[in-house]
N, C-alpha and C positions, 0 to 999 in steps of 0.2 A: 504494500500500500504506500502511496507517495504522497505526502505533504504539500500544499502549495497554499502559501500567503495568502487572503481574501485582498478582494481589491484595492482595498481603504488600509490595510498592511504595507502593499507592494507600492501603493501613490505615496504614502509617509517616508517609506526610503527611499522612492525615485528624489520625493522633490526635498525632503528634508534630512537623512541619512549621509553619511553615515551615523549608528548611535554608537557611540565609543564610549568606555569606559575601560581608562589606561589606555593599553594598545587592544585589547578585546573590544570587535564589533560586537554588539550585542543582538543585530540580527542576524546575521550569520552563523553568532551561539544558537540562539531561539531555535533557528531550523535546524540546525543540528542535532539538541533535545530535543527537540518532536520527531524525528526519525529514532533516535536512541528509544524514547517511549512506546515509538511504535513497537519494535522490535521485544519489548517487555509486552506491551498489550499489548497484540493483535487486532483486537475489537476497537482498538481507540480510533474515533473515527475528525479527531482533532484536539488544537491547544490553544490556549492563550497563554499570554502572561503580560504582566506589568513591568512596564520598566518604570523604574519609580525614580530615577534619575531625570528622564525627559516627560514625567506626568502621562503618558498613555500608554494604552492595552495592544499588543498586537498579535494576529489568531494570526492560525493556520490548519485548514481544513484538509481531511480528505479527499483525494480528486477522484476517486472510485469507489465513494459510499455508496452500503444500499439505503434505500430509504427505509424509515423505521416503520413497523406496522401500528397504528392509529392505537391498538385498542388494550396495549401490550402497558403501558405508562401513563396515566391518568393524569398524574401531578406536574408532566411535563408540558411543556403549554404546545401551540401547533407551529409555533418556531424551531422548538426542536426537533418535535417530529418533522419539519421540514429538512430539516439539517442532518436526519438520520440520529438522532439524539436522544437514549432511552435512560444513560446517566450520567452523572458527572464525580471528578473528585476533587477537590479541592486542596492545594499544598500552598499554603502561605512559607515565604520565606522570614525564620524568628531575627536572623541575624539583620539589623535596620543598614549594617554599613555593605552588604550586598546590592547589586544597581537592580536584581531583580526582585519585587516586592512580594510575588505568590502565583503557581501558578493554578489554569485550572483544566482540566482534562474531559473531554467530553464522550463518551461512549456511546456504542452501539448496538450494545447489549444492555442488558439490566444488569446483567454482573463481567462488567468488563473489567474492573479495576478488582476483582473478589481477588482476596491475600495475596496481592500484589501491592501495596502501602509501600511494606519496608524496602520491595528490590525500588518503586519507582522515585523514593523519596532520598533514593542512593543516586538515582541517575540526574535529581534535579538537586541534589543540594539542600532536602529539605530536611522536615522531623517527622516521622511515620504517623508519632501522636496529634497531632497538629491538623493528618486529615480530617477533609470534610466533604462527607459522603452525602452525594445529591442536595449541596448549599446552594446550586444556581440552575432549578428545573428551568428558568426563562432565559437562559444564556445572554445573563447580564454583563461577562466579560467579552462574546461576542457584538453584542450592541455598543457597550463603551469601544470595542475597537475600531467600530464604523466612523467614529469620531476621532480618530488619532488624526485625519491630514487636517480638519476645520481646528483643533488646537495647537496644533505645532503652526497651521498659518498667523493665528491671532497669536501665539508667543515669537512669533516673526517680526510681525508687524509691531506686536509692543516693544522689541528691540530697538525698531529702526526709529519709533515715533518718541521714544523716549531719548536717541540721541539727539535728532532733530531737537527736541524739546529745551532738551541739559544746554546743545550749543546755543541755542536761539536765548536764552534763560540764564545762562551763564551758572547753570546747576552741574550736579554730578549726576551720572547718570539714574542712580537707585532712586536719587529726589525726583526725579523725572517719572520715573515709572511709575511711584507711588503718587504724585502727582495725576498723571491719567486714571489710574484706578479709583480714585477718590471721584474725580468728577465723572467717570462712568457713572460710580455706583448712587452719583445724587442726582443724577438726569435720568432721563427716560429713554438715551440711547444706548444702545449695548456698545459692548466695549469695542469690540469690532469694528461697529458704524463709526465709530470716535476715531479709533486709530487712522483709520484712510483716511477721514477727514482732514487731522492734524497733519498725517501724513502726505497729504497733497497741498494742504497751504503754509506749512515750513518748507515746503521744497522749491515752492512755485518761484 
C-alpha cells in the first residue's frame, strides 16, 4: 500500500516547504513514518501528524483504499466512511521539545491498530500508554490539514506586513506583528483581509 500526501499537504510544501527542523525535513520524515506504519499495520489506510513547530496538520492517505462498508462503525461519521475509515489511534508526542506534537493513524479495519500500540509507538517516537483509541471518529486531524496552505499563507503575509509595518513605524518587528493582531482582533476584518490591505499600501 502506498502513501500519498492529500492535496492541501502537497500545496503546503510546494509553496511553503521546506519544514526543517535542524537539518531534518520534516516532510520527508512524515512520509517516511507513514510507510514505516504501514508496514507494522497493514490495515492503516492513512496518517497525520502535527508539526507543532510551523502550527499545522499534514495527512497522508492511502492511494489504494477500499472503501469502508457503511454499516460496520456507527460512531464514525460519513467522512470516514468516505475515506475508508472504520478506526483511528491516536499517539500524542509527551516530549514538548520534539517538532512533532502527536500523531494520528487512521484504519481500515475496526481492529487495525489491535496490540500493535507498543511496536507503532516504537516506530513514531511515542508512549504506548498515551494511546488513544478511536479519539477522532470525524477525522479532525484530516480536516485541520485541509487548512495547513490558508495558514502558512496568513503567517506569510503577517511576516511581510509586519516588516512593512516595523520599517514604515520605525518599530521592531514583534511590535509590529502584535500590533496587526491587536487591530485584527478589535475590527470586524479578519486578519487576512488586514494583512493584504496593509500589505498593499506600505508597499504602494
Amino acid at each position: 500500500m502506498t502513501f500519498r500526501p492529500i492535496g492541501e499537504t502537497a500545496e503546503a510544501e510546494d509553496l511553503y516547504g521546506p519544514f526543517l527542523w535542524g537539518d531534518i525535513d520534516l516532510y520527508e520524515r512524515f512520509l517516511s513514518l507513514a510507510e514505516q506504519v504501514c508496514a507494522v499495520a497493514p490495515q492503516c489506510v492513512g496518517m497525520s501528524v502535527v508539526l507543532r513547530e510551523h502550527g499545522i496538520t499534514l495527512t497522508a492517505m492511502a492511494s489504494d483504499r477500499p472503501a469502508a462498508a457503511h454499516g460496520d462503525r456507527p460512531i464514525f461519521s460519513e467522512a470516514a466512511h468516505r475515506h475508508g475509515v472504520l478506526s483511528t489511534l491516536s499517539l500524542p508526542v509527551r516530549n514538548l521539545d520534539e517538532p512533532m506534537a502527536g500523531f494520528t493513524l487512521y484504519g481500515g479495519t475496526r481492529d487495525a491498530f489491535h496490540a500493535l500500540h507498543g511496536e507503532l509507538s516504537g516506530v513514531l517516537g511515542t508512549w504506548a500508554e498515551d494511546a488513544l483509541v478511536d479519539d477522532d471518529p470525524a477525522l479532525c486531524g484530516l480536516v485541520r490539514s485541509r487548512l495547513a496552505p490558508a495558514i502558512l499563507r496568513e503567517a506569510t503575509d503577517l511576516t511581510i506586513a509586519a516588516a512593512l509595518l516595523a520599517e514604515a513605524r520605525n518599530l521592531d518587528v514583534g511590535e509590529a506583528e502584535l500590533l496587526l493582531r491587536e487591530a485584527a482582533s478589535r475590527g470586524v476584518i479578519p486578519l487576512s483581509d488586514l494583512l493584504g490591505l496593509i500589505r498593499h499600501v506600505l508597499a504602494a
